[in-house]
VOKE-187886 format. One record per residue (C-alpha): x, y, z; residue number from 1. Coordinates in steps of 0.001 Angstrom, whole numbers, plus 500000, padded with zeros to 6 digits. Layout:
<nodes>
px_py_pz_n
X_Y_Z_NUM
...
</nodes>
This chain:
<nodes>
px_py_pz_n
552823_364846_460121_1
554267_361378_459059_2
554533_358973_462030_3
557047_358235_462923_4
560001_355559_461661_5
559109_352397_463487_6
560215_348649_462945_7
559654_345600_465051_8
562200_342694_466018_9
565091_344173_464155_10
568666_342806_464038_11
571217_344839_465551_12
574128_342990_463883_13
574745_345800_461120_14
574303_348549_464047_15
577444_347730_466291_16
581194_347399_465279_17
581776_344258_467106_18
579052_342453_464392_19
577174_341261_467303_20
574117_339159_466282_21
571915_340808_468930_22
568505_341862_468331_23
565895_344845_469150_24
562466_344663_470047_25
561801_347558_468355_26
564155_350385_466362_27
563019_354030_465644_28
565223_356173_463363_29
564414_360193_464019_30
565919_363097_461990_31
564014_365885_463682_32
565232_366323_467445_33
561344_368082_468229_34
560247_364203_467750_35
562667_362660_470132_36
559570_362866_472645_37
557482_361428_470188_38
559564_358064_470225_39
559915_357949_474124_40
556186_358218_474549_41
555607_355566_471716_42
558292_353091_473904_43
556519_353949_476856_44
552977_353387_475639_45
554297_349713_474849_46
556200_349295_477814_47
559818_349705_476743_48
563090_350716_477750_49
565191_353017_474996_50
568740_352787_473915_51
569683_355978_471614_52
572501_354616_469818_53
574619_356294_466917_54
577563_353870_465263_55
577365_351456_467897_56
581242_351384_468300_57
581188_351828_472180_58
578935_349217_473030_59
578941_345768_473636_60
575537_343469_473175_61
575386_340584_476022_62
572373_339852_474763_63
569226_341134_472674_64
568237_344224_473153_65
564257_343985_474523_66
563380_347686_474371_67
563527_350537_471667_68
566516_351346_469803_69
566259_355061_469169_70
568628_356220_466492_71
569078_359979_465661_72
570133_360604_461985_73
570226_364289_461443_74
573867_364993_460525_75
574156_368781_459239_76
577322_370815_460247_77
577731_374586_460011_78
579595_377568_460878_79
577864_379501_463783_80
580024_382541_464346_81
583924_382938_462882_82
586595_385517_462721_83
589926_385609_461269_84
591382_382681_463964_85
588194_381672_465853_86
584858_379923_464582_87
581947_377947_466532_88
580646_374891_464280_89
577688_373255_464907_90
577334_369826_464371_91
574341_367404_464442_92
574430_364009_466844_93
574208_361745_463557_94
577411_362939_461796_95
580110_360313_461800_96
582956_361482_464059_97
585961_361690_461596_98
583473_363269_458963_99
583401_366540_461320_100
587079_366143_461872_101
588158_366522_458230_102
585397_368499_457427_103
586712_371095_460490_104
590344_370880_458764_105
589458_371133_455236_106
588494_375024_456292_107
591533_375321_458610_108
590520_374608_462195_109
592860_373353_464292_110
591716_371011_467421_111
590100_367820_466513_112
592770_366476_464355_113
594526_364070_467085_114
591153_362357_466821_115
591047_361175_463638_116
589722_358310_462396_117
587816_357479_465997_118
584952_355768_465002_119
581722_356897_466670_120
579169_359690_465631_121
579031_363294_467208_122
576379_362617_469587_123
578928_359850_471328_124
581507_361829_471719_125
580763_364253_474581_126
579394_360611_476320_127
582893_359076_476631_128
584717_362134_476025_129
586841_360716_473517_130
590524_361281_473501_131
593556_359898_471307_132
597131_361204_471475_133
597430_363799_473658_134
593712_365622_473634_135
590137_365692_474607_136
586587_366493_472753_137
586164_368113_476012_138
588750_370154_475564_139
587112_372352_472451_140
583103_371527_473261_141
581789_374772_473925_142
578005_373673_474045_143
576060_370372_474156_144
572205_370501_472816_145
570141_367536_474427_146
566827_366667_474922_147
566047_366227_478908_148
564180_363514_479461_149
562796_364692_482609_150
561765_367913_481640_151
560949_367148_477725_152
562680_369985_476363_153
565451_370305_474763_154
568520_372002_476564_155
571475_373763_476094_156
574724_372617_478325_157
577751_375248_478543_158
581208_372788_478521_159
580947_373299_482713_160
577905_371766_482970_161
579220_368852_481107_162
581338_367813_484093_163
583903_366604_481572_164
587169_363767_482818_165
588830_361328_481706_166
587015_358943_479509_167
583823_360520_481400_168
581076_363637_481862_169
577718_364330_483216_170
575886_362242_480101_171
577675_359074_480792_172
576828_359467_484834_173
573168_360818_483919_174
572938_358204_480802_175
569075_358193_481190_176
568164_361275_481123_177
570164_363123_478328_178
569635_362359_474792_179
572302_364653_472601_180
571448_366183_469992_181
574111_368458_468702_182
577518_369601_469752_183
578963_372846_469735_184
583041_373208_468835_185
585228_376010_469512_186
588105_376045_467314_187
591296_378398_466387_188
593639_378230_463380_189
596361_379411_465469_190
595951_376248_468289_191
599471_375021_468635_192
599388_370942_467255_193
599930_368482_470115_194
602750_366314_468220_195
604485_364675_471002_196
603180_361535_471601_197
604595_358609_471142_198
605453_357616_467576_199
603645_360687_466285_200
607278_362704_465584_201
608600_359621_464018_202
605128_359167_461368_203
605216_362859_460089_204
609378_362255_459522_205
608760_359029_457562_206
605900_361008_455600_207
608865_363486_454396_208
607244_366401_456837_209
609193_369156_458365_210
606585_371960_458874_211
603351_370230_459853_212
599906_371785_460127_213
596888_369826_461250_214
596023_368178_458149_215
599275_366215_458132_216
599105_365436_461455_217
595578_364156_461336_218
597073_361586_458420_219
599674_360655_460521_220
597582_359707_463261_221
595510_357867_461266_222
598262_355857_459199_223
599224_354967_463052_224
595652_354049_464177_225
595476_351944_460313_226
598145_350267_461785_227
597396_349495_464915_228
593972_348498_465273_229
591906_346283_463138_230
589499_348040_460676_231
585426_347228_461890_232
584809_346717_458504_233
586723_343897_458105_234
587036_342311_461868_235
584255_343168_464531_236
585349_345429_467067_237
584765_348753_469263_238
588074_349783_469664_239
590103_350115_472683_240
587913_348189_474947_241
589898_348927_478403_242
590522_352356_479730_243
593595_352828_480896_244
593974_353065_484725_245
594404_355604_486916_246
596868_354751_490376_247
597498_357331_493472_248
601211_358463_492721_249
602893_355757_495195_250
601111_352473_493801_251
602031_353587_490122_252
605662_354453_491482_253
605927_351093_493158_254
604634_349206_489909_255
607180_351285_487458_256
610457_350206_490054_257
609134_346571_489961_258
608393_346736_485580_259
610905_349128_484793_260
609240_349249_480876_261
605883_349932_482086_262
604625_353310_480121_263
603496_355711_482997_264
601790_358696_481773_265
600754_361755_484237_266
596931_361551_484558_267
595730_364942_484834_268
594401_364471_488046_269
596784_365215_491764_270
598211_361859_493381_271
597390_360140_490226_272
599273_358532_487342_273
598160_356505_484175_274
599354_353010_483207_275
599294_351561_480224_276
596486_348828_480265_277
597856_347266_476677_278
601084_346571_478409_279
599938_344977_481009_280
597213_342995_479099_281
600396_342333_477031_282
602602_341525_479319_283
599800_339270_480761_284
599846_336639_477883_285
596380_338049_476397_286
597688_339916_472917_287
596607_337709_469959_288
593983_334974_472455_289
591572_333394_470363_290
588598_330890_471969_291
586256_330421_469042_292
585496_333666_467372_293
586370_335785_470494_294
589692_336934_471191_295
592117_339558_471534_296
593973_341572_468616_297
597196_340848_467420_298
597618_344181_466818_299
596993_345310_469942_300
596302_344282_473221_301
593331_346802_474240_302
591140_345411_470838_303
588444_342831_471852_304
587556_341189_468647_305
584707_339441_466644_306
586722_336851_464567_307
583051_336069_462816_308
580464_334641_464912_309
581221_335410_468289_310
577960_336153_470821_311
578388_339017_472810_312
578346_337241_475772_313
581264_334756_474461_314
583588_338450_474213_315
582039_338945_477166_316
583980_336331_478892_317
587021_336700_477248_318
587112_340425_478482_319
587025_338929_482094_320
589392_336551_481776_321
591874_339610_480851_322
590776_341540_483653_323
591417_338701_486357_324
594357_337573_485124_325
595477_341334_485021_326
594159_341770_488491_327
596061_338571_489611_328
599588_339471_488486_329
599188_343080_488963_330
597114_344125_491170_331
595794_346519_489000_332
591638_346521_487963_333
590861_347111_484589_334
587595_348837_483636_335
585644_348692_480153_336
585203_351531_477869_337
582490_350109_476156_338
579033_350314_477264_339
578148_346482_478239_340
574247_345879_477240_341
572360_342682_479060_342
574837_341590_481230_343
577315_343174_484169_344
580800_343098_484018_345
</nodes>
């Protein structure tokens, strides 16, 4: 057997979306999931934490990294099971994100196409369980495959042992133990589309559509996302960096009479409703701040950006100047989506 991919003192700067600088002690890139245990005995042998990371859009470097990077690049995708409306697909923790998403719809399976163009590989998503417009990974995960750290096997999670919520699940709460390494999908051709959020109607009418189906949705979303958040390539950044908060029902009630244009959206969860944190980072003043290369999107408010050089612990600061002054003149406390590396929020 060949050992195993291993580099010292590696730069981290092509490995995250916000283009920080950072470095790692040491990186480790695996295809086979049977030598995940492999690396963590390696990193443990020299001392060292690990950080599995895929894209590195949903993380923030404070500072260098002084442990393992452990990167999983396997990225097959297949049809498990199907039937004329149903199929399970099977995809690896190293494909991108929106790969599986058009590669779902190009064979006519409805679900995932409301999250197009998320950035992020497969193995993330069950993490944060991602959302855009109007639905959930969580919502069509049937299985998650991950190696258990504890145990040193690799298990198999059924979607209630994910413990799935908003912007959350069991992997994000038991980060160090669970190491995913595939992802199960249930999906239908006959799943009504989700079409009514906002300025979703309007995009498929300006692109001359009258009968959608998920492919044309999925293009309108992401002519919408093109628009409204800055492209990684060209401007670091991990995407919405602030969740959205979640009031009890009279706080949110008391905050809509006294901002009559503040977007309230139900939350999913009793007592509680959903703000919109880009309007009130908006409302703030904070839409478009620069201080060096850190700063805010002019696009949009929720989009912590790299302007070039910025240190992660320069964005950093500029993400806590938003949430104080957000806390100040609302009253409202804004948490980061992001993972937040070397330094706490």
């Amino acid at each position: 057997m060949q050992p195993l991919p291993w580099a010292d003192d590696v730069s981290l700067a092509g490995r995250n979306t916000l283009h920080i600088a950072a470095r790692a002690a040491a990186m480790c890139d695996v295809r086979d999931p049977s030598r995940i245990g492999e690396a963590f005995d390696l990193a443990a042998m020299k001392g060292m934490e690990v950080l599995v990371l895929g894209e590195g859009s949903n993380v923030l470097f404070a500072a260098d990294y002084p442990g393992l990077v452990l990167c999983l690049t396997g990225d097959d995708c297949r049809i498990l099971e199907q039937d004329a409306s149903r199929a399970l697909i099977r995809a690896e923790a190293g494909m991108l994100w929106n790969e599986l998403v058009h590669w779902t719809l190009a064979r006519g399976w409805n679900g995932l196409e409301n999250m197009a163009l998320i950035p992020g590989t497969v193995g993330a998503c069950p993490i944060q369980n991602i959302g855009a417009y109007g639905a959930e990974v969580g919502e069509f995960i049937e299985t998650v495959e991950a190696f258990d750290r504890a145990s040193g096997r690799i298990k198999r999670l059924s979607n209630a042992d994910c413990a799935f919520a908003y912007r959350d699940s069991r992997f994000k709460r038991e980060r160090d133990q669970w190491v995913i390494t595939a992802v199960e999908f249930r999906l239908d051709k006959t799943r009504p589309l989700k079409m009514a959020y906002a300025g979703v109607p309007e995009e498929l009418a300006a692109m001359g559509i009258t009968e959608p189906k998920a492919l044309h949705l999925a293009e309108a979303i992401s002519r919408i996302r093109t628009r409204k958040l800055p492209n990684p390539a060209l401007i670091g950044n991990a995407g919405s960096f602030f969740k959205n908060p979640m009031l009890p029902d009279a706080e949110a009630d008391a905050l809509k009479a006294a901002y009559p244009e503040l977007p309230v959206f139900p939350s999913g969860i009793d007592g509680h409703k959903k703000l919109s944190a880009a309007w009130l980072i908006e409302k703030a003043g904070w839409k478009g701040y620069r201080e060096g290369d850190a700063g805010i999107a002019e696009q949009h408010a929720l989009v912590l950006v790299n302007h070039g050089k910025a240190t992660g612990a320069e964005l950093l600061a500029v993400a806590r100047k938003v949430v104080a002054s957000v806390q100040s003149r609302f009253g409202v406390a804004l948490e980061p989506e992001p993972r937040i590396l070397g330094a706490d929020f």
